[in-house]
C-alpha positions, 0 to 999 in steps of 0.5 A, a space after each residue: 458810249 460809257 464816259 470817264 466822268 471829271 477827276 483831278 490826275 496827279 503825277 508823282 515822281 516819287 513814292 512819299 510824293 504819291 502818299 501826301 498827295 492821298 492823304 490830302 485826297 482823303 477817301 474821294 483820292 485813288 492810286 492807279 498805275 496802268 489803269 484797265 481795272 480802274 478807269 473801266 470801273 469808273 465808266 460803269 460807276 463802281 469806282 468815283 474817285 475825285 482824285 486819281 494819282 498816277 504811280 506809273 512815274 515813280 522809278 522806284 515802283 518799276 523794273 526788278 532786281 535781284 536782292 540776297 538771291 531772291 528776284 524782287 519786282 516792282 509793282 509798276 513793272 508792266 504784264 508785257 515786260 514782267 512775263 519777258 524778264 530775264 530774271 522772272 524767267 529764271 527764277 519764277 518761271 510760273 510768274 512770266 507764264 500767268 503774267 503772258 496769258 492774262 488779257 490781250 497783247 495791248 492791255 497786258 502793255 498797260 496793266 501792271 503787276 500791281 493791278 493785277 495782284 489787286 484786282 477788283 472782284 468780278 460778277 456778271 451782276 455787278 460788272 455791267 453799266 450804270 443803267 443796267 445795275 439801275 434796271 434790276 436794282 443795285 447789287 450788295 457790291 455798290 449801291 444796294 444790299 442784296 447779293 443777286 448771286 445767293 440773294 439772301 446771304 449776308 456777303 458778296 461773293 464777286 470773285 477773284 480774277 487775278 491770274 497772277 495772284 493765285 501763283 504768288 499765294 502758291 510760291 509764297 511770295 511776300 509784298 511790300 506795302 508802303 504806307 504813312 505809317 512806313 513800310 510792311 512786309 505781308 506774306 502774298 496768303 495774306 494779302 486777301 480776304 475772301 469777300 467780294 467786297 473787302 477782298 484785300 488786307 491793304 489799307 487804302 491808303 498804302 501802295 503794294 510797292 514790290 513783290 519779293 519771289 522766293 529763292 530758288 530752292 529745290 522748288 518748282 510751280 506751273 499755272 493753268 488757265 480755265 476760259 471761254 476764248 483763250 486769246 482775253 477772257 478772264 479765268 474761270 478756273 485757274 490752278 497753281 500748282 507749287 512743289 518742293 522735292 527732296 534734295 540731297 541724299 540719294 539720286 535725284 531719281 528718288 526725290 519725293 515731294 517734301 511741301 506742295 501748295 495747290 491755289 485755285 483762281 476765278 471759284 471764290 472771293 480770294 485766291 483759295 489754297 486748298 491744304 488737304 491738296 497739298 498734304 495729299 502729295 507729300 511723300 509722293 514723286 507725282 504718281 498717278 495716284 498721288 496726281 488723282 488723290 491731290 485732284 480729289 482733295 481739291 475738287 471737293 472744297 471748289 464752290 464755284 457760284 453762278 456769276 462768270 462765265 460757263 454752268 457752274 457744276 462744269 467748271 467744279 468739275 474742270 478743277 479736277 481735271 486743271 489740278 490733275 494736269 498741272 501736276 502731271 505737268 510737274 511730274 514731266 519735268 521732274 522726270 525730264 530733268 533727271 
């Protein structure tokens, strides 16, 4: 049986709180909210920290409002209540959709919004226990230096699992960091790096406090989600799919993709955007061949390594497939809203 070993918990109540407590930590202190990424991590010793601040008794980190006609949502609020929401639902449909398929009904009750979007990157190599990583010696992610993926590459290539955080780099949300130095606004694109190691741009000592949706405007996104069980696995391949159309002049029968963003989950480090996808659709109302084109567009950068689940040269060519539904998917509605 894997055990937690000893740590000290800390319970803010509010977020200045919560950011003195760190920084009296220093680096042996880490946040946590609802703890299913973080508290397995540190059963396998990927993660030790000393300290271990909890942010899920702040009210300010909690719930969502809507703000100047954006919906803005604490990084607290829980999977189960984020894809419930009212005013996700209405305002970001894709959002509440991605939140609702990841893990199970339980971990979604416990996991956050905020975990999510910074979940840790994953590798069949590095997410096995202490002994086992011990047994074939330790991989570049924690405690050794070599990549057992491609063995003589200069990086790790663990991947990014959200299924959250590919539908906010396609909406183009933006995220609320709060930190000693105040707070900061990032857009959700560049939150992430893609290196298995150093996979955010958030400083350890800052708290992804809020995400901020994009206004309604003429827009519209759909999430699809590759997985072996589809009850709990973590994506393989997931795809966001985001397009502006046409507005104004003219019926609404003959609007055309003005902006499109197509963001590929589980194939690298980060949430991939893949540009020559969405080029490909603008101008277009999501016909056969503008649908097939974008899918080409997108199949040809996935790079999808062997370290998750399923051959990898199959789940390269699910992206076509994924990107290709997801779009028709969009096209549906168009059409069944006019």
């Amino acid at each position: 049986m894997l055990r937690l070993p000893s740590f000290t918990y800390l319970q803010p109540k509010v977020l200045q709180e919560a950011l003195a407590m760190k920084a009296d930590a220093g680096p042996d202190g880490m946040y946590v909210a609802g703890g299913t990424d973080l508290y397995p991590n540190m059963k396998r010793r990927h993660q030790e920290p000393r300290t271990v601040i909890s942010l899920m008794g702040i009210p300010e980190l909690a719930g969502c409002e809507m703000r100047d006609a954006r919906c803005v949502v604490g990084s607290c609020m829980t999977l189960t209540d984020l894809s419930a929401s009212p005013p996700v639902r209405r305002s970001a449909p894709a959002v509440a959709h991605a939140a609702e398929l990841v893990s199970t009904p339980l971990l979604r009750n416990m996991g956050t919004l905020g975990g999510n979007l910074c979940l840790d990157t994953r590798c069949n190599y590095y997410n096995q226990s202490y002994e086992w990583r011990k047994a074939i010696d330790f991989c570049m992610k924690k405690d050794g230096h070599i990549c057992w993926v491609a063995p003589s590459s200069p990086r790790c290539w663990a991947v990014s699992s959200s299924d959250v955080a590919p539908v906010m780099v396609a909406l183009g949300a933006d995220y609320v960091l709060v930190g000693p130095g105040g707070e900061r606004v990032v857009p959700a694109a560049r939150f992430y790096h893609n290196d298995g190691i150093n996979y955010l741009t958030k400083q350890p000592d800052e708290v992804l406090a809020a995400v901020r949706l994009p206004a309604p405007d003429g827009w519209d996104a759909v999430y699809h989600k590759l997985r072996r069980r589809g009850s709990f696995d973590f994506p393989v391949l997931g795809v966001a799919a985001w397009v502006k159309w046409e507005q104004g002049a003219g019926s609404r029968e003959r609007g055309r993709v003005v902006e499109a963003r197509i963001v590929l989950g589980g194939v690298a480090s980060w949430p991939q955007e893949v540009p020559e996808a969405g080029a490909a659709l603008v101008g277009t109302d999501l016909s056969d061949e503008g649908v097939a084109a974008a899918a080409d567009a997108a199949y040809r950068p996935a790079k999808p390594m062997d370290n998750t689940d399923f051959d990898l040269s199959w789940r390269k060519q699910m992206t076509r497939v994924y990107v290709a539904r997801a779009l028709a998917e969009l096209g549906q509605r168009r059409r069944a809203a006019t």
